[in-house]
C-alpha positions as CSV (number, residue, x, y, z in Angstrom):
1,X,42.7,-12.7,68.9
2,X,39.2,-12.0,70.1
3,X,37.7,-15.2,73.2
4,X,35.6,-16.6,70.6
5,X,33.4,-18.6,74.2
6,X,30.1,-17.1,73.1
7,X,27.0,-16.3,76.1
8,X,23.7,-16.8,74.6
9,X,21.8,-15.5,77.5
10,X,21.2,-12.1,76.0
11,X,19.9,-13.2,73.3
12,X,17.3,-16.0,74.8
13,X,15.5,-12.9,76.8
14,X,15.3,-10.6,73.6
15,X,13.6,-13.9,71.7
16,X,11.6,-14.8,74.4
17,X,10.4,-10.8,75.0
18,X,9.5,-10.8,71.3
19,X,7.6,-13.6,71.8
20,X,5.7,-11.8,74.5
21,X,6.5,-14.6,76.7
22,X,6.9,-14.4,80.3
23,X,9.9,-16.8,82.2
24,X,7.3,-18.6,83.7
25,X,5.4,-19.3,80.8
26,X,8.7,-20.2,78.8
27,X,9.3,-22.8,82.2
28,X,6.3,-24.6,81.8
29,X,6.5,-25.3,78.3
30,X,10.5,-26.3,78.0
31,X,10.0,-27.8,81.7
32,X,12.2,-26.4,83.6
33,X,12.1,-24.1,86.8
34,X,11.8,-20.7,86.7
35,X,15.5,-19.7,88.4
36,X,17.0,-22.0,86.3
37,X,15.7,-19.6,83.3
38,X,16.5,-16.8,84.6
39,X,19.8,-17.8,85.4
40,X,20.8,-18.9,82.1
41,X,19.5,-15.7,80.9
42,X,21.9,-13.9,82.7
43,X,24.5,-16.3,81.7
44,X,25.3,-18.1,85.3
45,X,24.7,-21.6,84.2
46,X,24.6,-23.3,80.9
47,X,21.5,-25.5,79.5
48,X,22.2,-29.4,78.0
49,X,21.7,-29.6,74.7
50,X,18.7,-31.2,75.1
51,X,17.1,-28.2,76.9
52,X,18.4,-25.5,74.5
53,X,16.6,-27.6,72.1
54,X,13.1,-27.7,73.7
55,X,13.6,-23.6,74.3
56,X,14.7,-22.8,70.6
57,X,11.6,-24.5,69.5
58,X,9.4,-23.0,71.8
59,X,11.0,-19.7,71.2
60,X,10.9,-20.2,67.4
61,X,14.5,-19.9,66.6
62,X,17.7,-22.2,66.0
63,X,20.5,-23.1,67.8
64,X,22.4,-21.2,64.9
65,X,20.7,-18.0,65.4
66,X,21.9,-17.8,69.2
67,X,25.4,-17.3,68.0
68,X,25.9,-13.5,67.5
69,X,28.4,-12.3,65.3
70,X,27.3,-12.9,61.6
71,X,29.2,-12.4,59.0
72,X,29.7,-13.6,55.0
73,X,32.6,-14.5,54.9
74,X,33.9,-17.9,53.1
75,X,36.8,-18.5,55.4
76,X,36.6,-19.1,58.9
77,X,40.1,-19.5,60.9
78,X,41.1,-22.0,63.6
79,X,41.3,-20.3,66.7
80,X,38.6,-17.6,66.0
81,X,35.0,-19.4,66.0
82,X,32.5,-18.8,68.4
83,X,31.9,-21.7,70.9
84,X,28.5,-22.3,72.5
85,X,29.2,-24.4,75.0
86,X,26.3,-26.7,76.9
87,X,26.4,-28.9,80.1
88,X,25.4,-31.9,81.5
89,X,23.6,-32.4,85.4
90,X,26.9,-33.4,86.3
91,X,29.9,-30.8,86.5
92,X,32.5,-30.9,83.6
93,X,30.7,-32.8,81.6
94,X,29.2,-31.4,78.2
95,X,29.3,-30.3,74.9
96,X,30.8,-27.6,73.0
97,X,29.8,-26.4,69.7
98,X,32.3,-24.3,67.3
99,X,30.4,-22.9,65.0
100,X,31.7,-23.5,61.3
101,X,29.0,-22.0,59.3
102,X,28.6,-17.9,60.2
103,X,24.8,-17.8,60.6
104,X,22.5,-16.1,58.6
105,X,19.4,-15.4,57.0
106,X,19.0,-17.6,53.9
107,X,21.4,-20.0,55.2
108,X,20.3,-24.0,54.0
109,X,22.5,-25.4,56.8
110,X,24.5,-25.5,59.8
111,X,28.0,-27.2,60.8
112,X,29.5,-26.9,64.0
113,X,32.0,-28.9,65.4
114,X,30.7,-30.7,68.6
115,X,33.2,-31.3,71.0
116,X,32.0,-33.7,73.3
117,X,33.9,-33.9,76.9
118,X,34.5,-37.6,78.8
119,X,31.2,-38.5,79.7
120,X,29.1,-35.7,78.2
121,X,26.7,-35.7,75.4
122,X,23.1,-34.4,74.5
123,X,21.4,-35.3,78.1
124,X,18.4,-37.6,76.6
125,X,17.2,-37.0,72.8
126,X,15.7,-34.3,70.7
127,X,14.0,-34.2,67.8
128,X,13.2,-31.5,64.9
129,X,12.7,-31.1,61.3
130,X,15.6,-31.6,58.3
131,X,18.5,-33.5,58.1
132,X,22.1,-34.7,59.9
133,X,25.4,-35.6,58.9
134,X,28.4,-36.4,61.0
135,X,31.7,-37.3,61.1
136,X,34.3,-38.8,63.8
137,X,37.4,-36.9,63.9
138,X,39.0,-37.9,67.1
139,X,37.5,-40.1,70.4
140,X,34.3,-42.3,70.3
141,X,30.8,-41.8,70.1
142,X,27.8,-43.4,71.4
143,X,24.7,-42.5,68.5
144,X,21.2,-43.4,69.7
145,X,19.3,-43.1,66.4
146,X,15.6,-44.1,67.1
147,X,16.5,-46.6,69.6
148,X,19.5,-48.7,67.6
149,X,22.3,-47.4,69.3
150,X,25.8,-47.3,67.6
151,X,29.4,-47.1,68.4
152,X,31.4,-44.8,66.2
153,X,35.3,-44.2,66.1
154,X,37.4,-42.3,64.2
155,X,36.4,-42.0,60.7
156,X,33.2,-43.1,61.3
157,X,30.4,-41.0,59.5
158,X,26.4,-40.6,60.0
159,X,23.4,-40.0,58.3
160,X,19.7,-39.8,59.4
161,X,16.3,-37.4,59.2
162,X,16.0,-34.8,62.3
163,X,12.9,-36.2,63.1
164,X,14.3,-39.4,64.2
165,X,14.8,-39.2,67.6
166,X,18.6,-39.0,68.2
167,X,21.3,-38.4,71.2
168,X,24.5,-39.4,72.0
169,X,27.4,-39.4,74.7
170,X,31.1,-39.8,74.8
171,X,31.7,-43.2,76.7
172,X,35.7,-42.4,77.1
173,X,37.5,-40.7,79.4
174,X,38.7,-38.1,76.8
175,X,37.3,-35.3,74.4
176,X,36.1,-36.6,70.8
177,X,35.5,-34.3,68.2
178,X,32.4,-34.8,66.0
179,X,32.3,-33.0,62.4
180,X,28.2,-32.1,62.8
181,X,26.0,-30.3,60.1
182,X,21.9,-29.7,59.8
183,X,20.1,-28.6,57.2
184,X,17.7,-26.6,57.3
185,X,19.2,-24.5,60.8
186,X,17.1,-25.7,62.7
187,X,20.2,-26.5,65.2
């Protein structure tokens, strides 16, 4: 079995060369420095989720087109999805997301499973266009959905518009496991 751990650093620098960007310009706008760019482009450190976010947009591309290997088919096994996985300031802390929905052109959504570590979570909020549903498989969840902040436990499902502004962390001291899927891609 192929490590299905996935870099996205490679292709960050081919979007941001099409764009004809330079890493400086690409700093300014996402706000971040420079090194920290150029690192991540060369796969040394990992962005938060919140970051990713601000360069995708910039960069004009999703979440779901940084993961690599696309392919049609209708079954994906356990054990053999890519992982993007994200961090927090703080070491250890983060999020993981195994993709669930091989991405493509034409696509109308994406689902991932996000597997949040203790502590970790989206590092602030984000916003973007379309739609989210969720659902709690295992751990808790703290959901900040336009300011009303709710606690979610197993079972627990969601629903709100993208362009709410949305985060969340893991209060607990272990992983939880959040079924997570956008439409359009924008993720």
């Amino acid at each position: 079995m192929s490590d299905p751990t996935f870099s996205i650093g490679t292709k960050l620098r081919h979007a941001r060369k099409i764009k004809g960007m330079r890493l400086c310009d690409l700093a300014d706008q996402v706000e971040c420095s420079e090194g920290f760019l150029s690192k991540l482009e060369n796969d040394r450190v990992k962005p938060s989720l919140q970051l990713l976010h601000r360069i995708v947009a910039v960069l004009e591309t999703s979440i779901s087109n940084l993961f690599s290997e696309s392919n049609d088919s209708i079954v994906s096994r356990a054990g053999t999805r890519q992982v993007l996985h994200t961090s927090n300031i703080r070491p250890g802390e983060g999020v993981g997301l195994e993709t669930l929905v091989s991405p493509s052109a034409g696509h109308l959504l994406f689902g991932a499973i996000h597997i949040v570590r203790a502590g970790g979570g989206s590092s602030g909020t984000i916003v973007h266009e379309g739609e989210e549903l969720g659902y709690v498989l295992e751990g808790e969840l703290d959901l900040n959905v336009d300011g009303v902040e709710y606690h979610l436990m197993p079972g627990d499902s969601f629903f709100f518009p993208s362009r709410m502004p949305h985060g969340y962390r893991n209060p607990t001291d272990k992983e939880t496991r959040v079924l997570w899927v956008n439409t359009p891609p924008t993720f």
